[in-house]
C-alpha positions in Angstrom: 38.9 -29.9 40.7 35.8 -28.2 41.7 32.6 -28.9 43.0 30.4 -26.8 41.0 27.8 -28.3 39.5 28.6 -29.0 35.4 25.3 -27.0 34.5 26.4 -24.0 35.9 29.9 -23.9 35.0 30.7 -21.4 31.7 32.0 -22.8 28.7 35.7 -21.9 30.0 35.2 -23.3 33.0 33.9 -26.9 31.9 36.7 -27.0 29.3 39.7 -26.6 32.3 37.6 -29.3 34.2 37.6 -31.8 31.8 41.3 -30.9 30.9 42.2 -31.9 34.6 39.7 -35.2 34.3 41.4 -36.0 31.3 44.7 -35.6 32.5 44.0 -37.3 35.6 42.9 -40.3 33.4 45.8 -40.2 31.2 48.8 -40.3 34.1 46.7 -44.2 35.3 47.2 -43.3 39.0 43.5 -43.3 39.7 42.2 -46.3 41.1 39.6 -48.2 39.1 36.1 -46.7 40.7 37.5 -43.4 40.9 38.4 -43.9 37.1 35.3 -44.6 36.1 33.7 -41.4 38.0 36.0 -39.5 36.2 35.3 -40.7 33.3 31.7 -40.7 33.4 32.1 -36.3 35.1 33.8 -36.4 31.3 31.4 -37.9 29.3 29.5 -35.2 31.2 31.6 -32.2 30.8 32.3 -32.8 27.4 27.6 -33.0 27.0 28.4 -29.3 27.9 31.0 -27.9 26.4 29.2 -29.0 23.0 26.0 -27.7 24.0 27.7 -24.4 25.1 29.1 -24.5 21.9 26.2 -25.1 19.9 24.3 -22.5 22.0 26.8 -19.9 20.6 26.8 -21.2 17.3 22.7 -21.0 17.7 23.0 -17.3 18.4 25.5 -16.2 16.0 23.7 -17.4 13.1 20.3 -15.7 14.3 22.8 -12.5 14.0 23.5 -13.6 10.5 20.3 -14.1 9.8 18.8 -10.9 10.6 21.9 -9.4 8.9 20.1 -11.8 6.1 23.7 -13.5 5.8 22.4 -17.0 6.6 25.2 -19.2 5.8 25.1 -22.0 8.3 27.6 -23.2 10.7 30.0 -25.7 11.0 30.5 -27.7 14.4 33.7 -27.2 16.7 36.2 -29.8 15.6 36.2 -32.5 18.1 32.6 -31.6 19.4 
């Protein structure tokens, strides 16, 4: 795992990191404290990745707009 700070990891970045937190979770090898880190870095990385997201989603519809094709957007599944 790395030791960047969440906020200035990219979009891609975040996602791999809480790929390994989750996976790390999943295989119950962790002790208890370090668990519960992990899981709170998640809860974290996962505040990003949807704000990323809606960031993206933010500016593509300002595109639309202009382009006067306003037609919304609908949130990333799991997000």
């Amino acid at each position: 795992m790395t030791d960047k700070p969440i906020a200035e990891m990219s979009f891609e970045e975040a996602m791999i990191a809480l790929e390994q937190v989750v996976s790390s979770l999943e295989k119950g090898e962790v002790p208890l404290e370090a668990s519960i880190a992990l899981y709170e870095r998640g809860s974290a990385l996962k505040a990003h990745c949807a704000a990323k997201l809606k960031d993206a989603e933010d500016k593509v519809e300002m595109i639309r707009a202009k382009d006067g094709q306003a037609i919304g957007t609908t949130p990333a599944e799991g997000m």
